[in-house]
N, C-alpha and C positions, 0 to 999 in steps of 0.2 A: 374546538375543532370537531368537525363531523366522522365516526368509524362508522366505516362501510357496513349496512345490517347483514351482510354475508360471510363479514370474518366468526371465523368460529376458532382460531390459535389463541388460546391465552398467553404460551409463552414461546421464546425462542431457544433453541441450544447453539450456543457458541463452539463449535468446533477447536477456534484455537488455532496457536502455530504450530502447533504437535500431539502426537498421540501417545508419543512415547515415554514412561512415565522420570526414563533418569532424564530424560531433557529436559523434564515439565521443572524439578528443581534447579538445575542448572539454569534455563531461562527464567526462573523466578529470582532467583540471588540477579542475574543479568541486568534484568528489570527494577527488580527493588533498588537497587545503584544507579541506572539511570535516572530514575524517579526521586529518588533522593538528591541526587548530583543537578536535576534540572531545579527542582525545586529550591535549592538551597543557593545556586547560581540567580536563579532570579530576582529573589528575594532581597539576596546582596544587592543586586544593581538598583531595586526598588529603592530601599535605605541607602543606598552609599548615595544616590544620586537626587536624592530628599532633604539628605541633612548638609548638604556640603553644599554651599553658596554659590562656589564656584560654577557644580552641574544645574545650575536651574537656568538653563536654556531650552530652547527651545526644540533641540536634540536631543536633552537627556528626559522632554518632556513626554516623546515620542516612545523613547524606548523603555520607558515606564508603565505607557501604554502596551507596547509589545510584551514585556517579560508579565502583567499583567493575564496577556493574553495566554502566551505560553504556560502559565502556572493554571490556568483553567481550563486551558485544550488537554494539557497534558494530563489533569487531575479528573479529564471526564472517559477515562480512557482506561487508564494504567491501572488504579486500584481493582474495578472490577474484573482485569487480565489478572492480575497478580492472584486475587481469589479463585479464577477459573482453574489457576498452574496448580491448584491444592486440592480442590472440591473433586468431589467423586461424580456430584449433577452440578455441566454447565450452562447452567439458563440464568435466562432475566426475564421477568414480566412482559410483556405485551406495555404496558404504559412505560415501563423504565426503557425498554427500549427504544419508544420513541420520545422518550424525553433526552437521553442521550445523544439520540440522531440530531434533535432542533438544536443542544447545545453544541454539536461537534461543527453542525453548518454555519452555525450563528458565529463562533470564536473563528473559524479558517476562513470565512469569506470578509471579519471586520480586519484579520490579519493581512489579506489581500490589499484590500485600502489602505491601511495605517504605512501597509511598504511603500506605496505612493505617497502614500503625505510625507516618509522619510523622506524620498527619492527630491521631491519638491523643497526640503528643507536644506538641503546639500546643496539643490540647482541654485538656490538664493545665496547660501556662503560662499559659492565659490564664484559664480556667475553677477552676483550683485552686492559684492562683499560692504560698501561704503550703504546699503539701505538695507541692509540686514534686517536689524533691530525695527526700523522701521512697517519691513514689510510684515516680518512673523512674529507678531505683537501676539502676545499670549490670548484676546478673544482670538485672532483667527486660530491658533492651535490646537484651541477649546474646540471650535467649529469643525476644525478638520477631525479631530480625534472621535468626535460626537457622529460624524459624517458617516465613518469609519464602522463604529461598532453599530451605528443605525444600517447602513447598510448590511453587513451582515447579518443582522437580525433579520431584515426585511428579506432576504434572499433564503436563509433559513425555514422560515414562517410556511414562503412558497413551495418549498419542496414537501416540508412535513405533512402541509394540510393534502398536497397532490395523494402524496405516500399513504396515506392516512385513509384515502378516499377508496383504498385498493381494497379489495375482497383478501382476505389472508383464511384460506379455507383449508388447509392439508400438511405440504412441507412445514417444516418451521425450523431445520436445521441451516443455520448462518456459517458457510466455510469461510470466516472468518474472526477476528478477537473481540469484536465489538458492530456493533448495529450500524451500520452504514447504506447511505443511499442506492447504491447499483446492488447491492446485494441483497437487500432488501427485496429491488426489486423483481429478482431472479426469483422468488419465493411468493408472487403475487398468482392469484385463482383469475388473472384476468391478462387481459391484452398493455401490453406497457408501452407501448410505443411511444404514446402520445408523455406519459411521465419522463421516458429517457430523451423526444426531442428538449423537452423544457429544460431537464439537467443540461444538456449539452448547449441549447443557447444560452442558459443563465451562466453556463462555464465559460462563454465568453465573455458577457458583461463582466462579472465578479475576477477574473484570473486573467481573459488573454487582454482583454482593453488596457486597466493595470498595468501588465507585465509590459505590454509594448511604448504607453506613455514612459513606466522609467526609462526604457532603452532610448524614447525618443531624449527622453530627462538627460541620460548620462551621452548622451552623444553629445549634446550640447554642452556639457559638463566638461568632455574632455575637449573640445573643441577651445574651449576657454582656459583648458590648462595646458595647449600647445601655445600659448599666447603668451604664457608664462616663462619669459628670460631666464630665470635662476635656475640650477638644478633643487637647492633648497625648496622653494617653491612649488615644483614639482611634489619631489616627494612628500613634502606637505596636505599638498591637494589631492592626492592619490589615495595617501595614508586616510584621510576624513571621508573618505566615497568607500575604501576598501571592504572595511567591517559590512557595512550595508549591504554591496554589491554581492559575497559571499552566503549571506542571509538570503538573497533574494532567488541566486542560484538553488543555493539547496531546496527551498522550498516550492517552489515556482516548476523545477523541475520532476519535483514527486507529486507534486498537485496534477499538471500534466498529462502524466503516464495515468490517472485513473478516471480523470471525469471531463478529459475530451478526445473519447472514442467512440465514434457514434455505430448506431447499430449494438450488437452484440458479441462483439470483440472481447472476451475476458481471456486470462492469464494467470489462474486463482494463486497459484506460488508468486507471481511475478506482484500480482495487486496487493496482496500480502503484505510483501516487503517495502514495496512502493508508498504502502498506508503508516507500515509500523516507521518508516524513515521521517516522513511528513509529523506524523503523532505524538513518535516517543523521541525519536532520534533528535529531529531538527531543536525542538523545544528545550531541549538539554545544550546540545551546540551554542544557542543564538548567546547565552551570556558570556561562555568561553571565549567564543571571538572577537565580543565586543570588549572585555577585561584583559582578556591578551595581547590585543591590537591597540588598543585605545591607551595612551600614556596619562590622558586625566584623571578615568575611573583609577588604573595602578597608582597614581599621583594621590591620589584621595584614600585609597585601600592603605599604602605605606603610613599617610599621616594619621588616618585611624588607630593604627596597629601601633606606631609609634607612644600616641597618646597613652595608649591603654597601659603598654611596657613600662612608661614613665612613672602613673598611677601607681 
């Protein structure tokens, strides 16, 4: 990647959620438990839906991929927050911080995709239930999954090397937890327009195109579950889209609020919160909903725990 022969920052200072320093312990225990609680939620559903014959579907293929994702969004984020709540100097390098930024774009734009290839795996159990097996034969799931993180990579790549390209000559103070794209480019020695149209079209390839295929996904989803005679039935096919559809909300929503406003529209409390819900918050969520909701993975957890009791 080419740095601008005009940047002369070597590092950046993380401002943070606070300056205040009993908050700074209080959001550190906050965090250290969510960071614990996502990580350890993940991982569960990693292994429980690995070893158990039953999850090796083409569903729990997916969200193997996702808690994957969530374990490395979350993990390129949080430890370095956690160090800032304590540190007296909060900085990071000039390379860490753009090594940060490729990994934070790289993981939330393949998460963007993988939600579609859920969304697509749903539209086939419920929408084509007798060619199931048929249609989402583990190569295509491979392809989609592969699709999924290539995409976001590739979307990634393009923002970094744009970011990269920018003269970083003066400010270097980040009012934020972590190195991020728009704020970044608040801190450029040059004209960004042309950086922030590209974010904002790549926001819709990567997030709204996505977002609005599942919507077109679950229209037709439920269209095929008013089709459905039983009440059973019903709540059956509701219960299998539920977990997902609330994944998608959360996310989909705080992605939203930050990288499709065009122009110069910032909210720095508002983007904040909107980043820390996307980063730390949803990544913790995603396995709770799915082992809550889901009576397989709880199915699979009991007979684990059972085993072990027996032992």
């Amino acid at each position: 990647m080419i740095i601008s022969n005009f940047t002369t920052v070597e590092e950046f200072i993380l401002l943070g959620l606070t300056d205040k320093q009993d908050m700074k312990i209080v959001l550190f225990i906050v965090f250290l438990t969510c960071y614990i609680v996502s990580l350890f939620g993940n991982i569960v559903i990693i292994w429980i839906s690995s070893v158990n014959p039953r999850l090796n579907t083409p569903m729990y293929f997916f969200l193997r991929n996702l808690s994957l994702l969530d374990i490395s969004y979350t993990s390129s984020v949080v430890p370095k927050m956690l160090i800032n709540f304590l540190a007296a100097k909060k900085t990071i390098s000039f390379g860490a911080c753009f090594i940060q930024l490729f990994i934070h774009l790289s993981l939330g734009g393949a998460e963007c995709y993988l939600l579609l290839a859920m969304a697509y795996d749903r539209y086939v159990a419920i929408c084509s239930p007798l060619h199931y097996t048929n249609i989402m034969h583990p190569i295509l799931c491979i392809k989609m999954a592969t699709a999924s993180w290539g995409g976001g990579i590739a979307n990634s790549i393009i923002h970094t090397f744009n970011t990269l390209r920018l003269p970083f000559c003066g400010p270097n103070v980040i009012n934020d937890f972590f190195c991020e794209a728009p704020m970044l480019l608040e801190l450029a020695c040059s004209d960004t327009t042309f950086n922030k149209t590209i974010i904002f079209l790549f926001a819709i390839v990567v997030t709204v195109i996505p977002f609005f295929s599942i919507l077109i996904t679950y229209v037709k989803i439920i269209s095929s579950i008013m089709k459905i005679r039983t009440t059973t039935g019903w709540k059956r096919a509701f219960s299998t889209c539920a977990s997902h559809v609330i994944v998608v909300s959360l996310f989909y929503g705080t992605i939203f609020v930050i990288y499709l406003r065009p122009g110069t529209v910032h909210v720095n409390n508002q983007d904040k919160m909107a980043t820390l819900f996307y980063s730390v918050i949803t990544p913790m969520l995603n396995p709770l909903i799915y082992t809550l909701r889901n009576k397989d993975v709880k199915t699979a957890l009991q007979e684990i725990t059972r085993k072990k009791t027996q032992q």
